[in-house]
PDB file of N, CA, C and O in Angstrom, chain B, residues numbered from 101:
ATOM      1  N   UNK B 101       0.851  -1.184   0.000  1.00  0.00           N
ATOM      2  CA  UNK B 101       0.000   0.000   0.000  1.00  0.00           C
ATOM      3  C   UNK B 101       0.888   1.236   0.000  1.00  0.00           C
ATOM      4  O   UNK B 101       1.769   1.363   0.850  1.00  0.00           O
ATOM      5  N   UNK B 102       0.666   2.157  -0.951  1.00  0.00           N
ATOM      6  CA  UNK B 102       1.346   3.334  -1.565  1.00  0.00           C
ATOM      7  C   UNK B 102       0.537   4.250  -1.275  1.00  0.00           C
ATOM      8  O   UNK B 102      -0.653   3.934  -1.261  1.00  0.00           O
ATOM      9  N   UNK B 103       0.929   5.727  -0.939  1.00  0.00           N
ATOM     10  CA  UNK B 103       0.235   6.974  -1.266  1.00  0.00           C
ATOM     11  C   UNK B 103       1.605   8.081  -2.044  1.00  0.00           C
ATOM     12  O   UNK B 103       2.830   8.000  -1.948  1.00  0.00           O
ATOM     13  N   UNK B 104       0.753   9.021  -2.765  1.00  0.00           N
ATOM     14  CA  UNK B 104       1.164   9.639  -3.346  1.00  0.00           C
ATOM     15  C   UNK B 104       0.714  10.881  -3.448  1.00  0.00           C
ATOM     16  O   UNK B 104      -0.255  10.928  -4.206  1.00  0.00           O
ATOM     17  N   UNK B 105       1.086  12.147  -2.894  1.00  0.00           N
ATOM     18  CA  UNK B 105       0.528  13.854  -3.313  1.00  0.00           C
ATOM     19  C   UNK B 105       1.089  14.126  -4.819  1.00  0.00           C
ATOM     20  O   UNK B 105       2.289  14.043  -5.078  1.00  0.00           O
ATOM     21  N   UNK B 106       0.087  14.462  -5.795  1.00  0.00           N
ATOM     22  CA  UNK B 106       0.275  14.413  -7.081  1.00  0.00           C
ATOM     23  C   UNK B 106      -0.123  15.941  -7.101  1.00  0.00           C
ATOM     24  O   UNK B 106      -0.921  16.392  -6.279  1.00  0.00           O
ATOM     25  N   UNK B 107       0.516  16.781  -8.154  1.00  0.00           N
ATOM     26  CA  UNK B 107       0.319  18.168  -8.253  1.00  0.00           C
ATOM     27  C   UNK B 107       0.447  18.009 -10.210  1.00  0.00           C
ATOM     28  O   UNK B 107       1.337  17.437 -10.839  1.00  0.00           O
ATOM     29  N   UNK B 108      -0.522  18.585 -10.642  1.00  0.00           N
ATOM     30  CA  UNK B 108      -1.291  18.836 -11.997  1.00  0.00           C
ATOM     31  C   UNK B 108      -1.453  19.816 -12.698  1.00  0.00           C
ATOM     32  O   UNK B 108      -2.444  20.538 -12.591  1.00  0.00           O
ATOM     33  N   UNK B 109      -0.356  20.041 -13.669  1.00  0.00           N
ATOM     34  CA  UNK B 109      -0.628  21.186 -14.054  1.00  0.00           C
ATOM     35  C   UNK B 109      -0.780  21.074 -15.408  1.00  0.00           C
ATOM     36  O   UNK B 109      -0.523  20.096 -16.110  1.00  0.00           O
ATOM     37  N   UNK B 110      -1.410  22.622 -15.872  1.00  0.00           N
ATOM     38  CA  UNK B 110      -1.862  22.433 -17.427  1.00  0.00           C
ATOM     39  C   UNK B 110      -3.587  22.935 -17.177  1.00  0.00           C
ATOM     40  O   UNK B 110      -3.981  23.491 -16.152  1.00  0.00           O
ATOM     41  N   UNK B 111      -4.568  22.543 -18.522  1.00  0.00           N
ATOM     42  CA  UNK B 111      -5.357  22.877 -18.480  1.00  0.00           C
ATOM     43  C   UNK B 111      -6.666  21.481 -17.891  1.00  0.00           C
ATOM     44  O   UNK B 111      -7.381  20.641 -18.438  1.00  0.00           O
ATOM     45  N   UNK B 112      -6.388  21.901 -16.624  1.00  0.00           N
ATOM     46  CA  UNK B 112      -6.328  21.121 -15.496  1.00  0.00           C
ATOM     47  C   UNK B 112      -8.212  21.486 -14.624  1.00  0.00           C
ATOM     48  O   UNK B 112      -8.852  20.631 -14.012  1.00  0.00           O
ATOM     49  N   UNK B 113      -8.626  22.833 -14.839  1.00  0.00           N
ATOM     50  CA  UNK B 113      -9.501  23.068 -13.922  1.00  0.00           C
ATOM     51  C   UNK B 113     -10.480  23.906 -15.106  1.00  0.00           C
ATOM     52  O   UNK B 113     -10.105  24.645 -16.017  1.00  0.00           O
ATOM     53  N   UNK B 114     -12.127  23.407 -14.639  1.00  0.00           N
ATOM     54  CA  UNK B 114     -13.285  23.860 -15.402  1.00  0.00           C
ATOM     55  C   UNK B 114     -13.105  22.953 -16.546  1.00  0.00           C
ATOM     56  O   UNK B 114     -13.513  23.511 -17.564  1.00  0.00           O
ATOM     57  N   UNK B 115     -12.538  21.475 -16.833  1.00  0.00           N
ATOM     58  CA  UNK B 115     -12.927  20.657 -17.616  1.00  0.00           C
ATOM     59  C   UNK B 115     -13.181  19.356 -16.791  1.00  0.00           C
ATOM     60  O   UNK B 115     -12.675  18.361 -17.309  1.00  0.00           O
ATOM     61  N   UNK B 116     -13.595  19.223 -16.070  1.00  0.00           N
ATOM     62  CA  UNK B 116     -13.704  18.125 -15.101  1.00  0.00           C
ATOM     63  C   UNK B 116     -12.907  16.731 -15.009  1.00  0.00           C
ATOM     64  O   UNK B 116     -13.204  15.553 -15.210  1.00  0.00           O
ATOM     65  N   UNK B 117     -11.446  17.612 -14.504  1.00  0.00           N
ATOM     66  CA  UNK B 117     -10.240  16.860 -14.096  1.00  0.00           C
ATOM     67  C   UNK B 117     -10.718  15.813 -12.809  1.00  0.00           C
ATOM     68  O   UNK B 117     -10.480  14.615 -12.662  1.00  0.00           O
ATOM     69  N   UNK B 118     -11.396  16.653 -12.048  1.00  0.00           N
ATOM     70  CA  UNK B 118     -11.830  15.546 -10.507  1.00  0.00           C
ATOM     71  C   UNK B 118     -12.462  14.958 -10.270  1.00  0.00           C
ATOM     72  O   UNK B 118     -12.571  14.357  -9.201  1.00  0.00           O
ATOM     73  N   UNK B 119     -13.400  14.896 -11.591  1.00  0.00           N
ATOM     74  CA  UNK B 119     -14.636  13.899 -11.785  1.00  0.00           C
ATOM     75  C   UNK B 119     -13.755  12.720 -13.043  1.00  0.00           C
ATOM     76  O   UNK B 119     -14.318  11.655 -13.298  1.00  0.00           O
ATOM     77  N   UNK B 120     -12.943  12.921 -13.454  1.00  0.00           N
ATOM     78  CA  UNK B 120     -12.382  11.876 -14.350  1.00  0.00           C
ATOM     79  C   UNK B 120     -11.016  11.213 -13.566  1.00  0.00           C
ATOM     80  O   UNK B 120     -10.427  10.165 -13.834  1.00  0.00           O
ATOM     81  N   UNK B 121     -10.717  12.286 -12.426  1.00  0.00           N
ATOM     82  CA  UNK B 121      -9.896  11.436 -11.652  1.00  0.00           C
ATOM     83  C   UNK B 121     -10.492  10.750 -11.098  1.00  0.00           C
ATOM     84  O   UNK B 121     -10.148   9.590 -11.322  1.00  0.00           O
ATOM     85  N   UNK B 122     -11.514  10.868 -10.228  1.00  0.00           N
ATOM     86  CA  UNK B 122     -12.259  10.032  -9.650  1.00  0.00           C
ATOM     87  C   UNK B 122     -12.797   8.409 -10.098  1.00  0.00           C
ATOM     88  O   UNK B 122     -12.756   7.460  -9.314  1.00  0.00           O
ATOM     89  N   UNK B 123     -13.204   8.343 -11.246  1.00  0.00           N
ATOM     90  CA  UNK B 123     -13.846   7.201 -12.242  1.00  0.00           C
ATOM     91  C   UNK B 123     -12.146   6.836 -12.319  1.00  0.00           C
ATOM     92  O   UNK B 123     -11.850   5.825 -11.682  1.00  0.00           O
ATOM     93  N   UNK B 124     -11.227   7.393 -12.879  1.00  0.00           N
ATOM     94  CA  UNK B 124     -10.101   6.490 -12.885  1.00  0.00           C
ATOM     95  C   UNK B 124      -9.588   5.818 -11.341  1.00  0.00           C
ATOM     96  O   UNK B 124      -9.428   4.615 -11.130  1.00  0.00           O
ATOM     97  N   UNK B 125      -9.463   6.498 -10.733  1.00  0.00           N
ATOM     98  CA  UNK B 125      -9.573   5.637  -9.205  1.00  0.00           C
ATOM     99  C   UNK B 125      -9.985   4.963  -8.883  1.00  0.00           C
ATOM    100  O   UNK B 125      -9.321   4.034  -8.425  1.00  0.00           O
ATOM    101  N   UNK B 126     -11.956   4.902  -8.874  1.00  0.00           N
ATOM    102  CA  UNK B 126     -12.951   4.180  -8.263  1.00  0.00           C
ATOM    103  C   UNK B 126     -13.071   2.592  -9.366  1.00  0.00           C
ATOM    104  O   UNK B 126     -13.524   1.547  -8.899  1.00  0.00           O
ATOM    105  N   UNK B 127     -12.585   2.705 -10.809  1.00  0.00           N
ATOM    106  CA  UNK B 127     -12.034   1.348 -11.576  1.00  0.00           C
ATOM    107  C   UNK B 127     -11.142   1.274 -11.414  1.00  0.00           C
ATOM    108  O   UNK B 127     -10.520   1.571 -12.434  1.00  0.00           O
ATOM    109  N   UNK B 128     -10.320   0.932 -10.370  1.00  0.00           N
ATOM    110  CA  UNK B 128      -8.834   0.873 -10.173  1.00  0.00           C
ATOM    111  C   UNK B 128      -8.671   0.211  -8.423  1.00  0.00           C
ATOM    112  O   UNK B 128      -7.638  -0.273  -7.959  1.00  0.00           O
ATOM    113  N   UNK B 129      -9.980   0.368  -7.703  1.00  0.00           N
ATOM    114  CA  UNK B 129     -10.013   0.613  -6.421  1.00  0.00           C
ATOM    115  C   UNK B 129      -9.039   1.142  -5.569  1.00  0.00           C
ATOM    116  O   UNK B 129      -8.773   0.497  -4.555  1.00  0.00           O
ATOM    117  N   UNK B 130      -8.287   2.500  -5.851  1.00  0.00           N
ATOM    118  CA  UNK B 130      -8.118   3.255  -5.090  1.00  0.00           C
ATOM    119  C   UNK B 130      -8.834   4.245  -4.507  1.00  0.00           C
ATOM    120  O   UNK B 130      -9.835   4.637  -5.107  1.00  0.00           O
ATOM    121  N   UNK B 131      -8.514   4.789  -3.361  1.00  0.00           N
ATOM    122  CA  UNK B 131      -8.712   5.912  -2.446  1.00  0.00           C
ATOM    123  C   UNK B 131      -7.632   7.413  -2.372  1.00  0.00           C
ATOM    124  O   UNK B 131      -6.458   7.547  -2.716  1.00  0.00           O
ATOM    125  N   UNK B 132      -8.486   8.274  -1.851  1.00  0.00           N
ATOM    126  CA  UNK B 132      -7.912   9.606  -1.841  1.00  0.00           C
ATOM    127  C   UNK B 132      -8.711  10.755  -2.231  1.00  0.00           C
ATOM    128  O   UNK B 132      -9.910  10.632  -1.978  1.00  0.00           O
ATOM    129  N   UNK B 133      -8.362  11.809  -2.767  1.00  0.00           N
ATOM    130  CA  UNK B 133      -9.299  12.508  -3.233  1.00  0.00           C
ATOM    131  C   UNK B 133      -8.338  13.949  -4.496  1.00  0.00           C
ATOM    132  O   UNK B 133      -7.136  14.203  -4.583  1.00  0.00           O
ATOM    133  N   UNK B 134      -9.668  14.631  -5.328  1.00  0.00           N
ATOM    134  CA  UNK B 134      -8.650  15.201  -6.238  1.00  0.00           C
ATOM    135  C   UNK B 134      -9.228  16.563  -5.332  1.00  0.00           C
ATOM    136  O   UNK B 134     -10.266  16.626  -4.673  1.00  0.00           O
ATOM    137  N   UNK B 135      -8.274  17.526  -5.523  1.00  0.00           N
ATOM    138  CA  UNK B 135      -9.038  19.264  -5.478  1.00  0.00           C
ATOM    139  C   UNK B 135      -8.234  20.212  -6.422  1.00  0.00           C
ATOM    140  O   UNK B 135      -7.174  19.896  -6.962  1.00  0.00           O
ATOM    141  N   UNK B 136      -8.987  21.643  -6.582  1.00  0.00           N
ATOM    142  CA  UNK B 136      -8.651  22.550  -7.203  1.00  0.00           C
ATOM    143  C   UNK B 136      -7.844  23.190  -6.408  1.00  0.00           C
ATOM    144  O   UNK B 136      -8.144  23.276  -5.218  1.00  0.00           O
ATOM    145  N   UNK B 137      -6.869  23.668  -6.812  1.00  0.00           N
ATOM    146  CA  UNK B 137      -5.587  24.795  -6.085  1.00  0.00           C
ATOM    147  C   UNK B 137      -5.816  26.079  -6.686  1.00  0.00           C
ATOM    148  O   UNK B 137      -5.916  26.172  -7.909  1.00  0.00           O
ATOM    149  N   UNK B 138      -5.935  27.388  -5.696  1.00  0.00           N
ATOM    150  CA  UNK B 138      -5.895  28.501  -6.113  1.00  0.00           C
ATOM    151  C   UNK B 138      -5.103  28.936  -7.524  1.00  0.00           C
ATOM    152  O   UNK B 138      -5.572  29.406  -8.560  1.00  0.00           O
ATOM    153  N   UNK B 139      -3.981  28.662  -7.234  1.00  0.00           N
ATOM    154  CA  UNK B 139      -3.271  28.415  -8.338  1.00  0.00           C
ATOM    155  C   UNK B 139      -3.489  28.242 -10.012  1.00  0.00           C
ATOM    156  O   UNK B 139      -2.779  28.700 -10.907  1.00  0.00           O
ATOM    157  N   UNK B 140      -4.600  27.502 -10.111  1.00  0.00           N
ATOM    158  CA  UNK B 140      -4.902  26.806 -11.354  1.00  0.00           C
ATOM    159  C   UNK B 140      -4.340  25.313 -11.501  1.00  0.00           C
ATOM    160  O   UNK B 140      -4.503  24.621 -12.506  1.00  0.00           O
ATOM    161  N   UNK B 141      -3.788  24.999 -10.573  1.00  0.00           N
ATOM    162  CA  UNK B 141      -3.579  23.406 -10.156  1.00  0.00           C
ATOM    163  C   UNK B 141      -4.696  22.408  -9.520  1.00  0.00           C
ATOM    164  O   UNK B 141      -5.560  22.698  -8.692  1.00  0.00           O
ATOM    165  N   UNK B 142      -4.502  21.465  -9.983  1.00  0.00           N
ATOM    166  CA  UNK B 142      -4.839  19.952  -9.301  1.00  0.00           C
ATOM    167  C   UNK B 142      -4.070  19.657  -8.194  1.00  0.00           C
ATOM    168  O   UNK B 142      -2.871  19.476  -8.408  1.00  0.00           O
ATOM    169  N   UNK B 143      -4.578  19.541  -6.773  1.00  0.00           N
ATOM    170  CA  UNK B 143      -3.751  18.052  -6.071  1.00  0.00           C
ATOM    171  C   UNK B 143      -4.626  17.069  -5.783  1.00  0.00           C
ATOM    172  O   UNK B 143      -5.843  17.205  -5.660  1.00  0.00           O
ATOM    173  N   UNK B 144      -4.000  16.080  -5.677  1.00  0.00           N
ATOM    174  CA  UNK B 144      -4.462  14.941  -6.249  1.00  0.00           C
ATOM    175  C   UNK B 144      -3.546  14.075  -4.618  1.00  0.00           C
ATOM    176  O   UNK B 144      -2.367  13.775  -4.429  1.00  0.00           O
ATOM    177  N   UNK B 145      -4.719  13.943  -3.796  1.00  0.00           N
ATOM    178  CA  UNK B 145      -3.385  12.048  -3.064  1.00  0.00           C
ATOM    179  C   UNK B 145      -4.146  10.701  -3.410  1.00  0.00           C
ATOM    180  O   UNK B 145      -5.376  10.674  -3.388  1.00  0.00           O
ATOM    181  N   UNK B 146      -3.542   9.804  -3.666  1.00  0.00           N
ATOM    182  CA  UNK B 146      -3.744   8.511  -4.412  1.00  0.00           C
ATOM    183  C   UNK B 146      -3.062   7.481  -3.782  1.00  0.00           C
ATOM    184  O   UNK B 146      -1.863   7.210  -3.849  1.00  0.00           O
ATOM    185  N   UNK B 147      -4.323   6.703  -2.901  1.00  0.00           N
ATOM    186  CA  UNK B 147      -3.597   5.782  -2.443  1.00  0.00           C
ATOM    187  C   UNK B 147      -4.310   3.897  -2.822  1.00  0.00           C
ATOM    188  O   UNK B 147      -5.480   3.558  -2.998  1.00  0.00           O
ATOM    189  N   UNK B 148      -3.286   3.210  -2.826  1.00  0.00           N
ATOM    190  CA  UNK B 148      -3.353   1.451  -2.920  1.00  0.00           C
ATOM    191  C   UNK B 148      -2.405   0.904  -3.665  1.00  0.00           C
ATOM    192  O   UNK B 148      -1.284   1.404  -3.566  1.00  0.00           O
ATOM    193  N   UNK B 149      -2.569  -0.080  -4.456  1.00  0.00           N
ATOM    194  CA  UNK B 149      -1.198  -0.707  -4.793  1.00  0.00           C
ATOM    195  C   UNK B 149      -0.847  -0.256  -6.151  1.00  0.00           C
ATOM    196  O   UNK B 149      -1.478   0.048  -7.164  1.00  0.00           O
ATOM    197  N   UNK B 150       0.795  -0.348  -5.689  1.00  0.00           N
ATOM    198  CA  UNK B 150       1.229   0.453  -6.568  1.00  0.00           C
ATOM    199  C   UNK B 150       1.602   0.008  -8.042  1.00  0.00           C
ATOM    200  O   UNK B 150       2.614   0.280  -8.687  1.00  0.00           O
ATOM    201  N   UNK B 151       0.678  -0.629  -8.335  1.00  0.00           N
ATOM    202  CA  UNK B 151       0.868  -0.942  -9.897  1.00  0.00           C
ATOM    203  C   UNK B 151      -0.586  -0.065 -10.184  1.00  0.00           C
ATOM    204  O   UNK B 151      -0.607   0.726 -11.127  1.00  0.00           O
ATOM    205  N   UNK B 152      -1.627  -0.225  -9.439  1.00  0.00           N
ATOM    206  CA  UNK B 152      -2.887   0.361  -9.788  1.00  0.00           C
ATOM    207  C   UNK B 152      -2.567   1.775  -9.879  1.00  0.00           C
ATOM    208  O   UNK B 152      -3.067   2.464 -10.769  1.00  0.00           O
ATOM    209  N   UNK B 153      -1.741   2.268  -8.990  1.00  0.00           N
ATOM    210  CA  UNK B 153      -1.211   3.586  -8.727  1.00  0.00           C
ATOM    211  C   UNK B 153      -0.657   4.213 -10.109  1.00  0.00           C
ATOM    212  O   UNK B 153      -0.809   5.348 -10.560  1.00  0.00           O
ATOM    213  N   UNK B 154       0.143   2.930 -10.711  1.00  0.00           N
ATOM    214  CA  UNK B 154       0.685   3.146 -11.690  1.00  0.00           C
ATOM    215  C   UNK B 154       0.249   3.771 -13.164  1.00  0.00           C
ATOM    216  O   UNK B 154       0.551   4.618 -14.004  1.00  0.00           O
ATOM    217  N   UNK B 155      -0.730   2.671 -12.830  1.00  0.00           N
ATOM    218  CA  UNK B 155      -1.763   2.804 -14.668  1.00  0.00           C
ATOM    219  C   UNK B 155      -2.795   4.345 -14.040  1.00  0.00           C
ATOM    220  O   UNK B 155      -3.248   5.012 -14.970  1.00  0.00           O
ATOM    221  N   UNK B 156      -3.050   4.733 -12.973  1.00  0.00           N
ATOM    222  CA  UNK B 156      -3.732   5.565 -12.839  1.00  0.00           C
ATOM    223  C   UNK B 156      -3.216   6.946 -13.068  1.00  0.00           C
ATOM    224  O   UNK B 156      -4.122   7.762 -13.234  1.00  0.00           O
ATOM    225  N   UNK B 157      -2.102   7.390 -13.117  1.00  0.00           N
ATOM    226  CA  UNK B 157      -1.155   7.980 -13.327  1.00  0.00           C
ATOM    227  C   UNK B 157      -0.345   8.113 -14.678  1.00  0.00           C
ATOM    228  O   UNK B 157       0.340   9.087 -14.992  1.00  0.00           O
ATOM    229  N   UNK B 158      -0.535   7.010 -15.394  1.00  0.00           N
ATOM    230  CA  UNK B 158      -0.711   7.334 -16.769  1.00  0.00           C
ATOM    231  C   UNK B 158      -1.544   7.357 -16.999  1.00  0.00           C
ATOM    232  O   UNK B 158      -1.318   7.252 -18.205  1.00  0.00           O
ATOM    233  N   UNK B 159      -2.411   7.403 -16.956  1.00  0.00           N
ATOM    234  CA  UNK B 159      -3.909   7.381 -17.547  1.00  0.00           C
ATOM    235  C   UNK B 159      -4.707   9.145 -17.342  1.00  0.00           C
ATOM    236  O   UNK B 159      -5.481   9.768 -18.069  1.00  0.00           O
ATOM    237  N   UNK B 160      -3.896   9.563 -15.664  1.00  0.00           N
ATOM    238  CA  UNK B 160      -4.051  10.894 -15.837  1.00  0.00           C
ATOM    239  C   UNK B 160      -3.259  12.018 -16.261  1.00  0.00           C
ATOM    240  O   UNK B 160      -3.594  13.178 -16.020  1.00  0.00           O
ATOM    241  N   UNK B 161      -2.442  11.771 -16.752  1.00  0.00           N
ATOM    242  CA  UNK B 161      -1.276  12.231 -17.773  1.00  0.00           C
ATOM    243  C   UNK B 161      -1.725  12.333 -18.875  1.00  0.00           C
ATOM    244  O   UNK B 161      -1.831  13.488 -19.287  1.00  0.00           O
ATOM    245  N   UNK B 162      -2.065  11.469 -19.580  1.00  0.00           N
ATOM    246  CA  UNK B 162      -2.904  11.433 -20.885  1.00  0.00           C
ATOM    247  C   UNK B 162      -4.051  12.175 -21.172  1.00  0.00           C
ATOM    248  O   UNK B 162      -4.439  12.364 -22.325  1.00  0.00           O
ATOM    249  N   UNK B 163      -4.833  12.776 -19.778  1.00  0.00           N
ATOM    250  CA  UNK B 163      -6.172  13.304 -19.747  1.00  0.00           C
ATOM    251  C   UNK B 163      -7.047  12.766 -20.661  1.00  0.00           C
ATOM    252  O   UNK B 163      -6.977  11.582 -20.992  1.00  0.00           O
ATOM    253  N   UNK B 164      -8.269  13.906 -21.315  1.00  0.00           N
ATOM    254  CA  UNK B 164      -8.872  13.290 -22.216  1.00  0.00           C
ATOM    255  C   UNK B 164      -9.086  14.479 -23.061  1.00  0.00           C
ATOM    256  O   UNK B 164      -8.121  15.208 -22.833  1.00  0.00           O
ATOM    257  N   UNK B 165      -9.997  15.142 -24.071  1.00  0.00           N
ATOM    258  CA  UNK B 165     -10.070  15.579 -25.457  1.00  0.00           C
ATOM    259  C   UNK B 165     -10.099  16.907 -24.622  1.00  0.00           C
ATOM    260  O   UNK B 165      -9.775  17.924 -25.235  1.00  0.00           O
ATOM    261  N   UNK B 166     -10.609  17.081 -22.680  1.00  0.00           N
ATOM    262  CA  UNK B 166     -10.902  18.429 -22.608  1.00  0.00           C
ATOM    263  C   UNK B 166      -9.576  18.602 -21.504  1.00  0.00           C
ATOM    264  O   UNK B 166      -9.263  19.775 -21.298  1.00  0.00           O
ATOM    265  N   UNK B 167      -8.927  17.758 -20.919  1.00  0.00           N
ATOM    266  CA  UNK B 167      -8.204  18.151 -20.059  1.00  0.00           C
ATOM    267  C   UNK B 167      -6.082  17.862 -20.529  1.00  0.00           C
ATOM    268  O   UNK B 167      -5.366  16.864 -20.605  1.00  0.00           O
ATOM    269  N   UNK B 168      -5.873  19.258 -20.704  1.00  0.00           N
ATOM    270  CA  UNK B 168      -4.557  18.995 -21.234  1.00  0.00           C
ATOM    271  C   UNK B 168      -3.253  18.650 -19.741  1.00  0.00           C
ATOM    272  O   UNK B 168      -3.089  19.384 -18.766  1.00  0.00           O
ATOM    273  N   UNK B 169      -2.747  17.742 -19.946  1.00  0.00           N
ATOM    274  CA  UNK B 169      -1.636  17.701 -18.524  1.00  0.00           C
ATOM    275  C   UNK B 169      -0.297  18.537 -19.199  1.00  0.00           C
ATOM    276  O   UNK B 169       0.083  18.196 -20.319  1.00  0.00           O
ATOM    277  N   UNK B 170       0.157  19.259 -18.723  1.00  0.00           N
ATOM    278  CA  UNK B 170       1.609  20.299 -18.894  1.00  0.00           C
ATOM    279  C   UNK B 170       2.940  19.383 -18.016  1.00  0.00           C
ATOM    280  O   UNK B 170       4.095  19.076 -18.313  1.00  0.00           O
ATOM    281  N   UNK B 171       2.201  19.205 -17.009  1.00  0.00           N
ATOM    282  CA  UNK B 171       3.238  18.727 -15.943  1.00  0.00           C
ATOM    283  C   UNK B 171       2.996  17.891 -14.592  1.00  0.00           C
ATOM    284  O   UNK B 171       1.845  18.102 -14.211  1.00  0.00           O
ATOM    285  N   UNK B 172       3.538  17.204 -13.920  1.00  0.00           N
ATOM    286  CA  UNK B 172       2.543  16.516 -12.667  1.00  0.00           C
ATOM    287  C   UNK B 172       4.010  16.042 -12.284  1.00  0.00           C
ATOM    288  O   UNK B 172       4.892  15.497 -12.947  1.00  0.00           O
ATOM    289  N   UNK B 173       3.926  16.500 -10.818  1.00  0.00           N
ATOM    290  CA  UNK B 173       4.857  15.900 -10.025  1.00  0.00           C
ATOM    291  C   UNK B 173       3.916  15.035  -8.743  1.00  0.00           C
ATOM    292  O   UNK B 173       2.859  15.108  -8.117  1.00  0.00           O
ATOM    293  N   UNK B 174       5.084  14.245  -8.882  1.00  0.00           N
ATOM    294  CA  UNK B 174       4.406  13.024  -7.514  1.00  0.00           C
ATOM    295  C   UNK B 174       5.319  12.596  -6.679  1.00  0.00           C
ATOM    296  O   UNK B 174       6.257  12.038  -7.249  1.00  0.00           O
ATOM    297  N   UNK B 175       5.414  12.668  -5.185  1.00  0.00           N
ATOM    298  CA  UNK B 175       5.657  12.871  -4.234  1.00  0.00           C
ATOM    299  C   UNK B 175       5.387  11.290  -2.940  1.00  0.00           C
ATOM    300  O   UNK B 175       4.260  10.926  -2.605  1.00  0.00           O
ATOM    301  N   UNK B 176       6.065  10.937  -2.678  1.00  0.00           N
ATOM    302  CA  UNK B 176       5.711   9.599  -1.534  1.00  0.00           C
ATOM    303  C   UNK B 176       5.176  10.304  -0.500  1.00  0.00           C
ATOM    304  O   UNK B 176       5.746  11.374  -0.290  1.00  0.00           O
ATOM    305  N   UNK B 177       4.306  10.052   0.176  1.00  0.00           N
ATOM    306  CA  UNK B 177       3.397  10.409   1.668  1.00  0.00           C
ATOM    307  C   UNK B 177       2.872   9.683   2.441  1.00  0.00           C
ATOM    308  O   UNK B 177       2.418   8.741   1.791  1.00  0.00           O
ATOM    309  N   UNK B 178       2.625   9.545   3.667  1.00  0.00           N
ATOM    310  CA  UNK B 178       2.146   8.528   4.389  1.00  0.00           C
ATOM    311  C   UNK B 178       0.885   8.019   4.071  1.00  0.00           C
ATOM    312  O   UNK B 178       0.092   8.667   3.389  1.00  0.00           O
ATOM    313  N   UNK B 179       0.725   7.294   4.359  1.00  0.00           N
ATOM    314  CA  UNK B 179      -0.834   6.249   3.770  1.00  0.00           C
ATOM    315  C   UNK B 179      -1.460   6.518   5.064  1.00  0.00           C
ATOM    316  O   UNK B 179      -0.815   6.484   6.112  1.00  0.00           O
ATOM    317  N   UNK B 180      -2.948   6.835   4.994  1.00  0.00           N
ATOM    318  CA  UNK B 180      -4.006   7.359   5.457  1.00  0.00           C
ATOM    319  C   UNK B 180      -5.212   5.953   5.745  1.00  0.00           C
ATOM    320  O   UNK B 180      -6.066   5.372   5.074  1.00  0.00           O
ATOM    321  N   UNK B 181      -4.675   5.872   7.109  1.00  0.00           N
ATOM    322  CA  UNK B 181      -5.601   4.141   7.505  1.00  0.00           C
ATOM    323  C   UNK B 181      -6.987   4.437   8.100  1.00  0.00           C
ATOM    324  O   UNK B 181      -7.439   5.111   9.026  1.00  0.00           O
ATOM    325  N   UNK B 182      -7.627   3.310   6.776  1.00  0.00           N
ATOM    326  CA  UNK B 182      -9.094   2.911   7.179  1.00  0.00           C
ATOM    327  C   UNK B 182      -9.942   4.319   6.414  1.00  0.00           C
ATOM    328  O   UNK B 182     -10.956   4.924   6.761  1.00  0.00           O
ATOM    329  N   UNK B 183      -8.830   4.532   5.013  1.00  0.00           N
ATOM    330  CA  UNK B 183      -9.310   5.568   3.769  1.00  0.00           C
ATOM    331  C   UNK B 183     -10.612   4.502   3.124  1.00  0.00           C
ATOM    332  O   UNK B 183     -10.232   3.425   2.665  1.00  0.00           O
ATOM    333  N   UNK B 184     -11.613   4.708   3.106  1.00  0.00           N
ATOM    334  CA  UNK B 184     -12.361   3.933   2.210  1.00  0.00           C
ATOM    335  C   UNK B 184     -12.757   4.056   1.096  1.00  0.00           C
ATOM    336  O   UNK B 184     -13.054   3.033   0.480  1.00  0.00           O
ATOM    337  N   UNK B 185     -12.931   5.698   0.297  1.00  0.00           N
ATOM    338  CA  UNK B 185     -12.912   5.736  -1.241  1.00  0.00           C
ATOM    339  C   UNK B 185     -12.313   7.378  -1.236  1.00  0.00           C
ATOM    340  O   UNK B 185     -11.768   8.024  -0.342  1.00  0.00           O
ATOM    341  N   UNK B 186     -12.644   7.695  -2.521  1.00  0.00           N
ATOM    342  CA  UNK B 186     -11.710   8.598  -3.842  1.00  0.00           C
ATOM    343  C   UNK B 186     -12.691   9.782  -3.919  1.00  0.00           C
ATOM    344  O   UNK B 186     -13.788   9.423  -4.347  1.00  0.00           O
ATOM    345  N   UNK B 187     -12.596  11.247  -3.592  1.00  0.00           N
ATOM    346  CA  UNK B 187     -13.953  11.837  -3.377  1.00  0.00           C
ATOM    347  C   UNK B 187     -13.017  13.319  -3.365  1.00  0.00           C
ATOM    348  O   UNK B 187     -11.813  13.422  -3.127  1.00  0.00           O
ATOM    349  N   UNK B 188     -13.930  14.332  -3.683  1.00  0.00           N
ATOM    350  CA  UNK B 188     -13.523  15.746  -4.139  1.00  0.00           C
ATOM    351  C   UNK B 188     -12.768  16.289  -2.933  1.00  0.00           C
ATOM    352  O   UNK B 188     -13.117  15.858  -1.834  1.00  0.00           O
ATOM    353  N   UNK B 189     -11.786  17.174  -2.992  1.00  0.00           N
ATOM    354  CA  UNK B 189     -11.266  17.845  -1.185  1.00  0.00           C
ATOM    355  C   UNK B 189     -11.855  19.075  -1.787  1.00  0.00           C
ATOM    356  O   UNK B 189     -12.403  19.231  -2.878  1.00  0.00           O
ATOM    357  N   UNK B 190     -11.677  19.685  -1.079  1.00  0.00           N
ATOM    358  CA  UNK B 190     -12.532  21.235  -1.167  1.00  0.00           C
ATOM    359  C   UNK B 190     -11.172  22.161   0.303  1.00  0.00           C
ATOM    360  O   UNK B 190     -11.329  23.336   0.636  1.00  0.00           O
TER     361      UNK B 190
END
């Protein structure tokens, strides 16, 4: 069991980055959650095993037709016990 603080940049926010992170998580069965950063950033923590971690992370790199990725750094962090699903931070 892996966690990860993921930071997202690009055209990242008002195309529904945290609702497509989410569906990539929740088929993946990970936990965590995505939010918007003042900034114009995504963070993103993502936690379970780390191959699932893996494909989820390319998969949000790639975005889709509305969300462009520029850049994403990812970060090791402590794992968050008795996380049960993948849901918006605010």
């Amino acid at each position: 069991m892996r966690r990860y603080l993921v930071i997202v940049e690009g055209r990242v926010q008002g195309v529904g980055m945290r609702g497509f992170c989410m569906l990539q998580a929740q088929q993946r069965g990970l936990t965590g959650y995505a939010k918007n950063l003042n900034n114009g950033m995504v963070e993103i923590q993502i936690q379970g095993e780390e191959t699932k971690i893996d494909e989820f992370l390319v998969t949000v790199r790639k975005g889709n037709q509305f969300i462009r990725v520029d850049d994403m750094s990812v970060k090791s962090i402590p794992v968050v016990e008795n996380e049960k699903r993948f849901g918006y931070g605010y």
